[in-house]
C-alpha positions in Angstrom: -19.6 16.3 9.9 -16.3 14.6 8.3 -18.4 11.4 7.9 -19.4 12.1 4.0 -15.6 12.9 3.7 -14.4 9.8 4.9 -17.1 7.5 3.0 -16.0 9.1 -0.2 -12.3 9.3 0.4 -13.2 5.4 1.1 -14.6 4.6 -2.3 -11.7 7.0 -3.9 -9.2 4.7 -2.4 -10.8 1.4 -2.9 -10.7 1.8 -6.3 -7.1 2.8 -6.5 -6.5 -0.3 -4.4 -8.7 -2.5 -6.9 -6.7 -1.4 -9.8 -3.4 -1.7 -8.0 -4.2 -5.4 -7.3 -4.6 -6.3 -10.6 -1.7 -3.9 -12.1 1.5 -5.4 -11.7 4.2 -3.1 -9.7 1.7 -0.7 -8.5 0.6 -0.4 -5.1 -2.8 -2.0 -3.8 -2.9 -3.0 -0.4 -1.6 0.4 1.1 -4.9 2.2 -0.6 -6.8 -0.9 0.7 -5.9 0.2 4.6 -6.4 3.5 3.7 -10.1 2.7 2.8 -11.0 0.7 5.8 -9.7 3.3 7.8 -11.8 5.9 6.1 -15.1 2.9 5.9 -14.3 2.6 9.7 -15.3 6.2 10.6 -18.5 6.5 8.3 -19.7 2.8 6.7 -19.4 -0.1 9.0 -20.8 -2.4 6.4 -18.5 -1.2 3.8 -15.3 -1.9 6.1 -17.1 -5.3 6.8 -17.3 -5.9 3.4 -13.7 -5.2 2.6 -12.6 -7.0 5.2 -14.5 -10.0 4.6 -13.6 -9.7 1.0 -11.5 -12.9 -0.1 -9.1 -11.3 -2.4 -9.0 -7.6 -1.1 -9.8 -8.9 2.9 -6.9 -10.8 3.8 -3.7 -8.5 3.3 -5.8 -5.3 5.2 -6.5 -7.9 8.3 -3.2 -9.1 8.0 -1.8 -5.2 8.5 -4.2 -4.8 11.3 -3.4 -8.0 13.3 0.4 -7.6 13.3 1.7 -5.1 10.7 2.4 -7.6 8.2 3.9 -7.4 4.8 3.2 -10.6 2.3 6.2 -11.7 1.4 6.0 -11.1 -2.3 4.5 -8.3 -1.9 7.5 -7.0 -0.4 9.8 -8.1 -3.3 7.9 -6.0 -6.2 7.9 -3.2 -3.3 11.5 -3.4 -2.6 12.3 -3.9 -6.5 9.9 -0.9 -7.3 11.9 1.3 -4.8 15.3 0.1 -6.6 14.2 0.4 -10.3 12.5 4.4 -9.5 15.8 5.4 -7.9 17.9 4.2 -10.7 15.6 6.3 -12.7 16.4 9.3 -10.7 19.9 8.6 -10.6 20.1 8.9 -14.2 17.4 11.8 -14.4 19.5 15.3 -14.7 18.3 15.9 -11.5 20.8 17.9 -9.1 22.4 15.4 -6.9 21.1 16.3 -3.3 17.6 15.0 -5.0 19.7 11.6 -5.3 20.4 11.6 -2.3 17.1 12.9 -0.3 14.9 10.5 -2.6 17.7 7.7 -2.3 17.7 8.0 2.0 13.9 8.0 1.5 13.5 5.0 -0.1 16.5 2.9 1.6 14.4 3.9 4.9 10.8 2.5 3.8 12.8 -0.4 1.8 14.0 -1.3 5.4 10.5 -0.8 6.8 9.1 -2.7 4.5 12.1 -5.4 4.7 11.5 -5.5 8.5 7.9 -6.3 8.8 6.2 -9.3 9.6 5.7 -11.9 6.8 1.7 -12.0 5.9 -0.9 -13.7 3.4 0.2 -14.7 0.1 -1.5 -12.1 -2.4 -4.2 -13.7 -4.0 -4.3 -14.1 -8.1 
C-alpha cells in the first residue's frame, strides 16, 4: 500500500538530488540516499539505475558500503554549516536560537568531519 508513496517520494528526491549536484553549495547526495531508499521499497530497477549511474551511483554506494563522506564534499558541507550560522549570528534572532542552531550544526559538522573519506564527486 505505501509502495506508490515511496516510488514518488523517490522521483521527488532524485530530482532535488540532480539539481543539488549540479548547484554549487547545495546538497545532492543526501536526497540521492534518500531516493534509493525510497526506489528500494517500490522500483528495483529504478534503485539499480541510480546505483549503476556513473555520476549520481558512486557517492550513494559509497554511503551504503561504509558511511562515507567524499572528501570535498565534506568541505562545501562543513563551510556551508559555517557561512549559515554566521548568518544567524548576525540575524536579530534572540540568542538561545544562536546557540540551539550553533550546537546543531557543530554536532553534524563533527559527524560529517568524522566519516569515512569516499569517491571524489564527479564534474
Amino acid at each position: 500500500m505505501l509502495r506508490p508513496l515511496f516510488f514518488v517520494a523517490g522521483l521527488v528526491l532524485t530530482g532535488v538530488g540532480i539539481v543539488g549536484v549540479v548547484t554549487p553549495g547545495w546538497p545532492g547526495t543526501i536526497f540521492l540516499i534518500l531516493a534509493a531508499g525510497c526506489f528500494a521499497r517500490s522500483s528495483p530497477k529504478l534503485e539499480s539505475w541510480l546505483l549503476n549511474h556513473p555520476k549520481l551511483g558512486p557517492s550513494v554506494m559509497a554511503w551504503r558500503e561504509n558511511g562515507a563522506i567524499p572528501r570535498n564534499i565534506k568541505f562545501i558541507a562543513i563551510g556551508s554549516m559555517f557561512i549559515s550560522m554566521a548568518i544567524i549570528c548576525l540575524s536579530p534572532a534572540p540568542h538561545w536560537v544562536d546557540w540551539l542552531v550553533g550546537t546543531v550544526m557543530v554536532a553534524s559538522a563533527l559527524f560529517v568531519a568524522t566519516r569515512p573519506d569516499g569517491p571524489k564527486r564527479a564534474g
